[in-house]
C-alpha positions as CSV (number, residue, x, y, z in Angstrom):
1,X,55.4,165.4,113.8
2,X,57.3,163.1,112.0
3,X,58.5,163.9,108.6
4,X,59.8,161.7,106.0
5,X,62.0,162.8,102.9
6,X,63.2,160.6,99.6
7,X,63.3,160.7,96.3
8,X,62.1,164.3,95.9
9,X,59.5,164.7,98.1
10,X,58.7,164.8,101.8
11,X,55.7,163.6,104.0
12,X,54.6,164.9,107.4
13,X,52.9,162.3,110.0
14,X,51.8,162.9,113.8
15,X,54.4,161.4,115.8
16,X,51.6,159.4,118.3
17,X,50.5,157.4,115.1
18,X,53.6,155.4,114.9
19,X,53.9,151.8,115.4
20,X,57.4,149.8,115.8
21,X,58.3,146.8,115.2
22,X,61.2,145.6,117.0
23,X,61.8,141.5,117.0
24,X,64.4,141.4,114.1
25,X,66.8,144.6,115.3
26,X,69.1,142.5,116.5
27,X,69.4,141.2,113.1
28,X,69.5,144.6,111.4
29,X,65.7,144.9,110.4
30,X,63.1,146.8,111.5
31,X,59.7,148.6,110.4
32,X,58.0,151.4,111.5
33,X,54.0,151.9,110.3
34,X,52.7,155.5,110.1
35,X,49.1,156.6,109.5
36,X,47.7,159.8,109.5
37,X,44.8,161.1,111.7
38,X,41.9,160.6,110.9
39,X,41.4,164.5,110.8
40,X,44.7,165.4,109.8
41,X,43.7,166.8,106.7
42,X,46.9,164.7,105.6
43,X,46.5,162.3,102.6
44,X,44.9,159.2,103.4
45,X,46.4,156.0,103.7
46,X,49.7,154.5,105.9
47,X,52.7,154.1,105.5
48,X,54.9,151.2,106.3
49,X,59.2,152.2,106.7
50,X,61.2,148.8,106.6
51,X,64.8,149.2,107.4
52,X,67.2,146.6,106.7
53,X,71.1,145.7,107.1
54,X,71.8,148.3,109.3
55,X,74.2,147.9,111.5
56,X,72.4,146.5,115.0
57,X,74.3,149.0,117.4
58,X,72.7,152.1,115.3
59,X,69.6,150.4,114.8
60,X,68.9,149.9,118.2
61,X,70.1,153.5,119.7
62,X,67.5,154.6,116.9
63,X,64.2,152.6,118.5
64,X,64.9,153.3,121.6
65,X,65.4,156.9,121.3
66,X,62.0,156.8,118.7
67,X,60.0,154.7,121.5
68,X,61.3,157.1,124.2
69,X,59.8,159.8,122.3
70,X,56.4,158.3,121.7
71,X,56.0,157.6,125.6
72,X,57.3,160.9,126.9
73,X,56.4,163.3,124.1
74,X,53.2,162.6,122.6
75,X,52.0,166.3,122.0
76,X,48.5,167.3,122.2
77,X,45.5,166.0,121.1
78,X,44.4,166.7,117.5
79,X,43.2,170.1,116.9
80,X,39.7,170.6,115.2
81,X,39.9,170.3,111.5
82,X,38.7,173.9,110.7
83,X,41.7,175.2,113.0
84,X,44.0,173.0,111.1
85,X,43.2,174.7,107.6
86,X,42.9,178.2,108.9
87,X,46.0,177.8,111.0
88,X,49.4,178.4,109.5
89,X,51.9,175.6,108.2
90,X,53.8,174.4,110.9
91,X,57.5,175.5,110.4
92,X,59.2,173.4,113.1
93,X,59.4,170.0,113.9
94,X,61.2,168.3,117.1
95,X,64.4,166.1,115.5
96,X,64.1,162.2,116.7
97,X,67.8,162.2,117.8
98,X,69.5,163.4,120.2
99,X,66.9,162.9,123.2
100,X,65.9,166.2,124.3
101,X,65.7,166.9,128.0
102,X,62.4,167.4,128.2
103,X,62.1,163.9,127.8
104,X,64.7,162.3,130.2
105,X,63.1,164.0,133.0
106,X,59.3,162.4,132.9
107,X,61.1,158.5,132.1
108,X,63.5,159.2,135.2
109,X,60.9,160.1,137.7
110,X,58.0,157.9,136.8
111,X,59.7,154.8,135.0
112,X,58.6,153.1,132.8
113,X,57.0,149.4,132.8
114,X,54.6,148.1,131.1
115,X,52.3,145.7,132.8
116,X,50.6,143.9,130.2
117,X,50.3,140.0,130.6
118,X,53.1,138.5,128.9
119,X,53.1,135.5,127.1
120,X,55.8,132.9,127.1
121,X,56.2,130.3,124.5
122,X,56.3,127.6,127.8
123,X,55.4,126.8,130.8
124,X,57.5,124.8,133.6
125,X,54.4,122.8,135.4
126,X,54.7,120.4,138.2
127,X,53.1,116.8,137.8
128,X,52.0,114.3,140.4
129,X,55.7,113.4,141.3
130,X,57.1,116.9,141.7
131,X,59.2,117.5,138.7
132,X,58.1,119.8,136.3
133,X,57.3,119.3,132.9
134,X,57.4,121.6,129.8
135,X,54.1,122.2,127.4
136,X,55.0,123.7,124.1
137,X,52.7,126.4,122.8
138,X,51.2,127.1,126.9
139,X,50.6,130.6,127.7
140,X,51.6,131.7,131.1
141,X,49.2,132.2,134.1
142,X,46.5,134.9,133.9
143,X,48.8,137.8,135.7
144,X,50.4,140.9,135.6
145,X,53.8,140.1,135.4
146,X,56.1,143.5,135.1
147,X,57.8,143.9,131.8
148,X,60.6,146.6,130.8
149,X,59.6,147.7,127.9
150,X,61.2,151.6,127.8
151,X,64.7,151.8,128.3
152,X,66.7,155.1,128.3
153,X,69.7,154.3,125.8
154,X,72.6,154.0,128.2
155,X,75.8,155.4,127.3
156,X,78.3,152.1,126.4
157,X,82.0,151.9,127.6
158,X,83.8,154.0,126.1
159,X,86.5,152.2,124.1
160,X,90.0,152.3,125.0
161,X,92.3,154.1,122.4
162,X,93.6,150.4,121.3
163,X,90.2,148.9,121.3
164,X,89.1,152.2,118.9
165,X,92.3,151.5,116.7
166,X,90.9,148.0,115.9
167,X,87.4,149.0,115.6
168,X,88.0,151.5,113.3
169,X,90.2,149.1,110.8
170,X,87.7,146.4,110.8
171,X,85.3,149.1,109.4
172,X,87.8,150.7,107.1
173,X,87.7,147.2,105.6
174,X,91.1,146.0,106.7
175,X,91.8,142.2,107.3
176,X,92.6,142.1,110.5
177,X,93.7,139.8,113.7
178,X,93.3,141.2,116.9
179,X,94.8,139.3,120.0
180,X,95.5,139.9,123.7
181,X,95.4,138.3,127.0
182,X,92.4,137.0,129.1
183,X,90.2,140.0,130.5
184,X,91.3,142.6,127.8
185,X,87.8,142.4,126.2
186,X,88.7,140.5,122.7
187,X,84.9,139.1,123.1
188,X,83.3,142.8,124.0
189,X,85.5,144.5,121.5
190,X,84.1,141.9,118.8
191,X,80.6,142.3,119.8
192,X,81.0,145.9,119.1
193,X,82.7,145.1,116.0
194,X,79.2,143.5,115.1
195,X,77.2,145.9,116.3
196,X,78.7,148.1,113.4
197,X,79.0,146.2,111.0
198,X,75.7,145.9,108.4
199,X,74.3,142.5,108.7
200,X,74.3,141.2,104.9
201,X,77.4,139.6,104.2
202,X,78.6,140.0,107.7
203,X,79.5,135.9,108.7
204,X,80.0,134.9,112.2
205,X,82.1,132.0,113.1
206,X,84.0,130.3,116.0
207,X,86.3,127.5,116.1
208,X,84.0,126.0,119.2
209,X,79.9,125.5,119.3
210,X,80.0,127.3,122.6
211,X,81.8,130.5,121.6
212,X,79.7,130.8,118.5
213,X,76.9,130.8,120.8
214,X,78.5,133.7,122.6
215,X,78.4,135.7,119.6
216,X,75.2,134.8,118.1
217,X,77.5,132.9,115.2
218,X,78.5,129.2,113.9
219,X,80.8,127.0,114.0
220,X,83.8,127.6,111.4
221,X,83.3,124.0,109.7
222,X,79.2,124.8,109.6
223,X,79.8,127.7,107.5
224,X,82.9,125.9,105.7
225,X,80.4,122.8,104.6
226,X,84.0,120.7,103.9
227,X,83.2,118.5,106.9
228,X,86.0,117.8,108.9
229,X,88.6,119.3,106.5
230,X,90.8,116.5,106.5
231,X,89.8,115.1,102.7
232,X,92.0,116.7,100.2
233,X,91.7,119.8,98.5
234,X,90.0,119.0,95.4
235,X,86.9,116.8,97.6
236,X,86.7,119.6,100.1
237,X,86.0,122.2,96.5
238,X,83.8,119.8,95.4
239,X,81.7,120.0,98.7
240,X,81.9,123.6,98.8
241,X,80.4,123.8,95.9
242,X,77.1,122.5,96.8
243,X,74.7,125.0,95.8
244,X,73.8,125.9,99.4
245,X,76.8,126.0,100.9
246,X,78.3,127.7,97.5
247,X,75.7,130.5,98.0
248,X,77.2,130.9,101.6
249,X,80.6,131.8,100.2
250,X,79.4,133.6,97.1
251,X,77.4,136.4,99.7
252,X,79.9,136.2,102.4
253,X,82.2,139.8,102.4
254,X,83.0,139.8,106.0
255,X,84.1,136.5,107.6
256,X,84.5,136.9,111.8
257,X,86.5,134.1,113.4
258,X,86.8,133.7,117.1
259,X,89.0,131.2,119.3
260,X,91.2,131.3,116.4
261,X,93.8,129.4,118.8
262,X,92.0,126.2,117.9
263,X,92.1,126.2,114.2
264,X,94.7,124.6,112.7
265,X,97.4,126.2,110.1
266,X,95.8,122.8,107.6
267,X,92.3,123.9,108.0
268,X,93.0,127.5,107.4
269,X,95.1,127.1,104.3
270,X,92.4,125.0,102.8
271,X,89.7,127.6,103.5
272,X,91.7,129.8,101.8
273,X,91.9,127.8,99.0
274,X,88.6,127.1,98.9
275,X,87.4,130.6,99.0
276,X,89.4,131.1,96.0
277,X,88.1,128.3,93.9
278,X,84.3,129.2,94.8
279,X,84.5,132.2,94.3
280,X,86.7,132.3,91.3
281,X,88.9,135.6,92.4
282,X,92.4,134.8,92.8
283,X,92.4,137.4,95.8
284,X,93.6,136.5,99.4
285,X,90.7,134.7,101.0
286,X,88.6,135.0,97.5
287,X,88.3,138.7,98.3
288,X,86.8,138.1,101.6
289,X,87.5,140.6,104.8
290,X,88.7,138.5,107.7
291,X,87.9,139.8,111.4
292,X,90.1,137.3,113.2
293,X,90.2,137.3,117.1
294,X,91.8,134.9,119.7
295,X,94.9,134.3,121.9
296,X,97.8,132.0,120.8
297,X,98.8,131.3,124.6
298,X,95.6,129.4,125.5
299,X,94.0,127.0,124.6
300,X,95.8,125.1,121.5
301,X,94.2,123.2,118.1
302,X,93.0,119.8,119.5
303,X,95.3,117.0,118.1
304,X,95.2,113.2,117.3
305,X,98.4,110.7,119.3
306,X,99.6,113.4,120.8
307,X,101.4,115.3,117.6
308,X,102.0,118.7,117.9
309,X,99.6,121.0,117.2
310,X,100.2,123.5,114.3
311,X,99.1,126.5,115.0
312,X,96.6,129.2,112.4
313,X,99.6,132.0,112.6
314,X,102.3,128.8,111.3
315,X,100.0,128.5,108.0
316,X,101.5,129.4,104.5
317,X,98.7,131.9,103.6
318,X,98.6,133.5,107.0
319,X,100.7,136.2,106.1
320,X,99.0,137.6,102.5
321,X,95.6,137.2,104.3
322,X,96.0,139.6,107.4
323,X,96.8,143.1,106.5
324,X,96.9,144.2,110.2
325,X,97.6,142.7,113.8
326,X,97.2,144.8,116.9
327,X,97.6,143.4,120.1
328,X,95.4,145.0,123.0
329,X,96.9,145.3,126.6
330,X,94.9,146.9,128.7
331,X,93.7,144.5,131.2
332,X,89.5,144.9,132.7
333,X,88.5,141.6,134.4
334,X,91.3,141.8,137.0
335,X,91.6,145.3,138.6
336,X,94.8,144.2,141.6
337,X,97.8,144.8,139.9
338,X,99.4,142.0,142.2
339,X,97.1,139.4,140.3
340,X,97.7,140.4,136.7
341,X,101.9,140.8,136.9
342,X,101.1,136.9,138.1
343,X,98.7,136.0,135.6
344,X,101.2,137.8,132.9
345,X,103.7,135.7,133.8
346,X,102.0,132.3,133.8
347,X,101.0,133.0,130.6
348,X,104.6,133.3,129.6
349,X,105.0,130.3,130.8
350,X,107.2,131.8,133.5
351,X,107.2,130.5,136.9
352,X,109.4,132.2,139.5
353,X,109.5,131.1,143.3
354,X,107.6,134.0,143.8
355,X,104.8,132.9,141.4
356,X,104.7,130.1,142.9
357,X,104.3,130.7,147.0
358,X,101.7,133.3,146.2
359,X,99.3,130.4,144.2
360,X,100.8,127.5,147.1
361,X,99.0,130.2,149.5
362,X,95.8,130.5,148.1
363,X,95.2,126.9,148.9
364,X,94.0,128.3,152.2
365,X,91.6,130.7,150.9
366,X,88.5,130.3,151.8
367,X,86.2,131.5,148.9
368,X,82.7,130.0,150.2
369,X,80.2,132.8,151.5
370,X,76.5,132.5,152.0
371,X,76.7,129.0,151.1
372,X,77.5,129.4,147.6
373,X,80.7,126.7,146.8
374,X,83.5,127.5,144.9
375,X,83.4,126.1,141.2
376,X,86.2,123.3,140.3
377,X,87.8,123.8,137.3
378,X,88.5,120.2,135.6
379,X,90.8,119.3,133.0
380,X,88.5,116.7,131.6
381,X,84.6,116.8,131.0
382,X,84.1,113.2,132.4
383,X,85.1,114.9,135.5
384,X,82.6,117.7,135.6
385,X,79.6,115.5,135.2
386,X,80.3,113.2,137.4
387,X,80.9,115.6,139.9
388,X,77.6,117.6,139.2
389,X,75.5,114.4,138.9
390,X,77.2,113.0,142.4
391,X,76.8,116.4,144.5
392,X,73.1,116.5,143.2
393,X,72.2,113.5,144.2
394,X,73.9,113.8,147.6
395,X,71.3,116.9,148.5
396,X,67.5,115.6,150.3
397,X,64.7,116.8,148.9
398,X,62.8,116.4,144.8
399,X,64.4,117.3,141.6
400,X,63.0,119.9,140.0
401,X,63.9,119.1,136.2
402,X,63.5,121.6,133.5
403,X,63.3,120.3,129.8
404,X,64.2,123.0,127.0
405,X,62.2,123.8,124.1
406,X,64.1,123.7,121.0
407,X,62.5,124.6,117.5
408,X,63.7,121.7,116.0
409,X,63.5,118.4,118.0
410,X,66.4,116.3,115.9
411,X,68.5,118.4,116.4
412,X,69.2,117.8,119.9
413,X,72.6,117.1,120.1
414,X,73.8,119.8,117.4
415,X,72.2,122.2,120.2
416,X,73.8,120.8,123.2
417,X,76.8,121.1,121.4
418,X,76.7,124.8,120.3
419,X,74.0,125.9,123.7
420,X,75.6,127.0,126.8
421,X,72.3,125.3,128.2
422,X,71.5,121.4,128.1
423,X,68.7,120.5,127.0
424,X,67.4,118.9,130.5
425,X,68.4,120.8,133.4
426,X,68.0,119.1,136.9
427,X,68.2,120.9,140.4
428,X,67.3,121.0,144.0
429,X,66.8,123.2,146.7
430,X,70.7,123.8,147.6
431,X,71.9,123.6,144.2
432,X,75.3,125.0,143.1
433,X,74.4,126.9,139.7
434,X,76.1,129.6,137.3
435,X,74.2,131.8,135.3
436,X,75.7,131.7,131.6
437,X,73.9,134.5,130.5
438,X,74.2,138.5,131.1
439,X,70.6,139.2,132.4
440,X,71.5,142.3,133.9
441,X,75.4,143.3,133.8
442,X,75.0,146.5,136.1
443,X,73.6,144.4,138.8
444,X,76.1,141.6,138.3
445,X,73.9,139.1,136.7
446,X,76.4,138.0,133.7
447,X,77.5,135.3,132.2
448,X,79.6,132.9,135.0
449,X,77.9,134.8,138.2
450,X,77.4,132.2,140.6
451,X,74.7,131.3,143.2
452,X,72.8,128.8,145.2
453,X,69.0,127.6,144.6
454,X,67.5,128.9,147.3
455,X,63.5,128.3,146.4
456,X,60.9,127.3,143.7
457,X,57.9,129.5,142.9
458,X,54.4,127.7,144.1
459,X,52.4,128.9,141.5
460,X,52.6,125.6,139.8
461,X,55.8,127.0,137.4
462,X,58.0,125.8,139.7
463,X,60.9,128.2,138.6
464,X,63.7,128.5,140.7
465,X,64.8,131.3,143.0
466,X,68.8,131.7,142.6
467,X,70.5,133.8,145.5
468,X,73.7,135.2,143.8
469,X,77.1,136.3,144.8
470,X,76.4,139.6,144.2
471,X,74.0,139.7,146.7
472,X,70.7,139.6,144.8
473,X,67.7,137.2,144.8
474,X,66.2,136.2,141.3
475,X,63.8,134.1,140.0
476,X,65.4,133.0,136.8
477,X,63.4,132.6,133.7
478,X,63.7,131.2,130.5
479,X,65.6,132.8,128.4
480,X,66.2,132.1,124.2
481,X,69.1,131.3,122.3
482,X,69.7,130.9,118.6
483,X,72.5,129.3,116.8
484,X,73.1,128.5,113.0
485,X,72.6,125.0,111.9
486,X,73.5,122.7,109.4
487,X,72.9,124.6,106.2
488,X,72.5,127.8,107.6
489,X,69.4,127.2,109.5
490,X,68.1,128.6,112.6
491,X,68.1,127.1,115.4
492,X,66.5,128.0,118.6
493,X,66.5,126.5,122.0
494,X,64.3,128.2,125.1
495,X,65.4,127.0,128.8
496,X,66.5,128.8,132.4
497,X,70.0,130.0,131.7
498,X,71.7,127.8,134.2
499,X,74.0,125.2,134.3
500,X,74.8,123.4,137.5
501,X,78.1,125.1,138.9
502,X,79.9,122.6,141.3
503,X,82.3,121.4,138.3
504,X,83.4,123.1,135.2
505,X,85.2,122.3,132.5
506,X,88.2,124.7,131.4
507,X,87.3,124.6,127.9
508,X,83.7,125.7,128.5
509,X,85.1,128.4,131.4
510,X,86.6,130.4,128.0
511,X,85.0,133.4,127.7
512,X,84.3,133.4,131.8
513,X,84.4,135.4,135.0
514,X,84.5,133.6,138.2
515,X,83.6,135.0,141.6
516,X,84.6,131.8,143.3
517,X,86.7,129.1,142.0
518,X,88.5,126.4,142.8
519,X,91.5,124.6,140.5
520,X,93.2,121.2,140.3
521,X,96.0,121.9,138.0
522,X,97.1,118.0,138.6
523,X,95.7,116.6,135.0
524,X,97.0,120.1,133.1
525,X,97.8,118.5,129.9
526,X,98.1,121.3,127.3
527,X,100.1,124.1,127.0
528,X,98.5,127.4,128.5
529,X,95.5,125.6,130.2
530,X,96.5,126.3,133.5
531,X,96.5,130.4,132.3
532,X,93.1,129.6,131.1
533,X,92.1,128.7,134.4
534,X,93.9,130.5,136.4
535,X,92.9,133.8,134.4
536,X,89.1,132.8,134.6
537,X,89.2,134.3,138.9
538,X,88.5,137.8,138.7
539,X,90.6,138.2,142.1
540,X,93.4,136.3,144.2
541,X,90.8,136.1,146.9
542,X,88.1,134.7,145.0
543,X,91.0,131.7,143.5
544,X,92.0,128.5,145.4
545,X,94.4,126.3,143.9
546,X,94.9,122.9,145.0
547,X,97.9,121.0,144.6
548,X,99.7,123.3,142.7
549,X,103.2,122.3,140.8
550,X,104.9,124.6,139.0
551,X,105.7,122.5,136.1
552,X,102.3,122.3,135.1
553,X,102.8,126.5,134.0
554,X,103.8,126.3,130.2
555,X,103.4,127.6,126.7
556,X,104.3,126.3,123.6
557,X,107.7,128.2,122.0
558,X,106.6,128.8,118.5
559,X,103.6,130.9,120.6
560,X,106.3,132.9,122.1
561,X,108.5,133.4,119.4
562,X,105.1,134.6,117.1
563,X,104.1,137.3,120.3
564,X,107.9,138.1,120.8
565,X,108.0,139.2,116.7
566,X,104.1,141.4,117.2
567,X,106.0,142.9,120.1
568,X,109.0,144.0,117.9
569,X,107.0,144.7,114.8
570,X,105.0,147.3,117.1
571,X,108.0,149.1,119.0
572,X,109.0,149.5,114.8
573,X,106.0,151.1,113.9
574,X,106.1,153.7,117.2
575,X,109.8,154.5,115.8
576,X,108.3,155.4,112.4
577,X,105.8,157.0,113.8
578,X,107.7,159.6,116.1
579,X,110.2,160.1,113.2
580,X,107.4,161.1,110.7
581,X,106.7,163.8,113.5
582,X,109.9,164.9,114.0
583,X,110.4,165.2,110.3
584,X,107.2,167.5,109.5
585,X,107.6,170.9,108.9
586,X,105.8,172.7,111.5
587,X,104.5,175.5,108.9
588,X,102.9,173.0,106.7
């Protein structure tokens, strides 16, 4: 049974009547419809539970422990009616969470699949010329194609003790800006963050299309509506106040920025300004909680005839805005210590002789297995695609080309721009590709895992078959992604989550892990790209670097003076902190 209590009353239903609904949890809404039996001797009629702006992480371990229960526990049949009224009231009733054992055991030893056709929004169909074309709206071929559909809720990392520290801040309400270097999990540790975090007037932004993507947010301008920023204070008020975009501000509570190493000290000051004047509170930020995350020592605000870029920490309101800054140090991606002391220093901008030799050597690595190519990292986008669009056209054989399905036509280009995914995707047997998606992230199918086409399906989809680094074989299907618009609409976009992988870009690596990568450091013309790439191998083994001059390895001072002064505020606080211990009375 399922029983239901509020506003002074409480309502019993059998468990095996409940339906979920399940498309909007990410989003913080669900429903879940309960009717009676039809010889329950219950009253008559269902009930319908909507849940909204709850925080997706809770939401989530909820349904899955509710739809574990439904599939593994759903008690006998319904007892005749005359048994129910002479019988006595039940007394106990099984609690929905924790999972009992009882029903772990039957979901470990028989699984769990459902095999119901599925239907996809598209299908991938070769015409008279081989390439495959895309029909909005077609359902997929009459068969059964396996679907996951029960999952038992597994256990998440658990959070280091600095990771926690943050966490628990950002939901204390705390303005906060959280930094660290590449591989400490800034972007996992943020997810989290929203995860826990209710929905409603929760805003995600990032300073780049792509790493708003990541995070299911917008672009910081999008949300800002002041265009570019660069029109004075009072025009950029007046465009805030819009009514849209004035609404957008009025209901935000919680504003997220990530890559906050490419805003500029400018556009934050206005923002701040602006926040104040729409909202009409004279507060920091108009009142609103900032979640700020990003490294200093990468990748810097892009700048016009080459002045210098001014970074977000070197604006005036900076200071009054962020109530806390925690640094986290604990390095994941890269597990040899050998790598991350290098990778340290780099980002210092420090480049000993010894630095130096060990990235010379790695020139002779050879990083190509089971013909998957290492990826070049470029400097410059005009490099990756003509390097992609040559090596394609130097393999034999058809192109297979792939066309996504986006929900809103004209807006093309805003979802190339955001999407991790172009719009038309070409390849051929042979192809180097990455997957930029996690698929599967025990299995290592995540986002940057790379691979080779190997094989198209014959059944008239024509999706590819990708052999990865990892070692597994996959046909890769469509997956979905959403981004926010231009007035805070949806957008959607449905194609294979590939890209093709024989050039990359170092701004679009952010965010990355590499198996297998290759670097020209020749063109380096910013201060902490080369960390960037460098930091995007996941191993010395798996890195060749071509060419490499140590005067490419640099950072900007300002950056180092602002770390060097975090660094110094923290060994103060640990000082306070052991003499408010040493100070206590031990019998208090």
């Amino acid at each position: 049974m399922l029983r239901l209590e509020g506003t002074g009353r409480s309502r019993c239903f059998p468990l095996r009547t409940a339906r979920l609904f399940t498309r909007f949890a990410a989003v913080g809404r669900s429903a879940l419809r309960l009717s009676p039996d039809s010889d329950s001797g219950l009253s008559s009629g269902a009930i319908q539970l909507l849940l909204s702006d709850c925080p997706p992480d809770r939401l989530r371990r909820f349904l899955r422990t509710l739809r574990l229960k439904l599939a593994t526990a759903p008690g006998p049949g319904p007892a005749p009616f005359r048994s129910r009224l002479l019988g006595p009231r039940p007394q106990a009733f099984y609690t929905i969470s924790p999972i009992q054992p009882e029903n772990v055991q039957p979901v470990s030893t028989t699984g769990s699949q459902d095999t119901t056709p599925v239907k996809r929004p598209c299908t991938l169909d070769r015409d008279q010329s081989g390439k495959v074309r895309t029909e909005p709206g077609a359902s997929s071929p009459k068969k059964m194609v396996p679907r996951h559909r029960l999952q038992l809720p597994s256990p998440k990392p658990q959070l280091s003790q600095e990771q926690a520290q943050v966490l628990s801040a950002a939901l204390r309400g705390k303005s906060i800006f959280f930094t660290g270097s590449a591989g400490t999990g800034k972007s996992y540790l943020l997810k989290r963050i929203l995860g826990s975090l209710p929905p409603k007037g929760t805003v995600v932004t990032a300073s780049t299309g792509v790493a708003a993507c990541h995070i299911g947010g917008t672009t910081l301008h999008a949300f800002a509506g002041i265009g570019s920023g660069k029109a004075p204070l009072a025009q950029c008020v007046a465009l805030a106040q819009r009514p849209s975009i004035r609404q957008s501000w009025l209901s935000c509570q919680r504003l997220v920025i990530d890559e906050v190493s490419m805003v500029e000290a400018s556009l934050f000051d206005k923002l701040e300004a602006v926040a104040r004047a729409v909202r009409q509170q004279d507060k920091p930020f108009g009142g609103i909680q900032l979640i700020i995350c990003g490294d200093f020592l990468q990748l810097p605000p892009v700048t016009k005839n080459n002045q210098p870029p001014q970074f977000c920490f070197q604006a005036k309101s900076w200071r009054k805005c962020i109530q806390l800054t925690m640094e986290l140090t604990e390095v994941w991606r890269q597990t040899d210590q050998t790598f991350i002391s290098l990778l340290q220093a780099v980002r210092l901008g420090r480049c000993s002789d010894e630095v130096t030799q060990q990235l010379k050597a790695t020139a002779k690595h050879k990083v190509e297995r089971d013909g998957i190519l290492a990826t070049r990292l470029c400097t410059h986008q005009d490099d990756v695609a003509l390097t992609n669009e040559r090596r394609l056209q130097q393999l034999p054989g058809q192109i297979y080309s792939y066309e996504a399905v986006d929900s809103d036509p004209d807006m093309v280009r805003t979802l190339d721009s955001q999407c991790p995914v172009s719009h038309l995707l070409q390849l051929k047997l042979g192809a180097q590709v990455m997957l930029v998606k996690n698929l599967a992230v025990s299995q290592g199918l995540v986002n940057g895992a790379r691979g080779v086409v190997v094989g198209f399906e014959a059944d008239g989809r024509g999706l590819p078959r990708v052999k990865f680094l990892c070692g597994i074989t996959e046909v890769v299907r469509t997956e979905r992604w959403t981004v926010h618009g231009p007035g805070g609409q949806l957008l959607t976009r449905q194609q294979l989550p590939l890209r093709l992988a024989w050039a990359l870009s170092i701004h679009k690596s952010q965010g990355m892990t590499l198996d297998c990568v290759e670097i020209s450091l020749a063109r380096v013309f910013e201060s902490g790209q080369a960390y960037v790439a460098l930091s995007r191998a996941r191993s010395l083994q798996g890195l060749r670097v071509l060419d490499f001059d140590p005067s490419v390895v640099r950072c900007d001072p300002r950056v180092l003076k602002f770390y060097a002064s975090l660094q110094e505020q923290a060994y103060l606080d640990e000082d306070e902190k052991d003499s408010e211990q040493e100070n206590m009375d031990p019998d208090t």
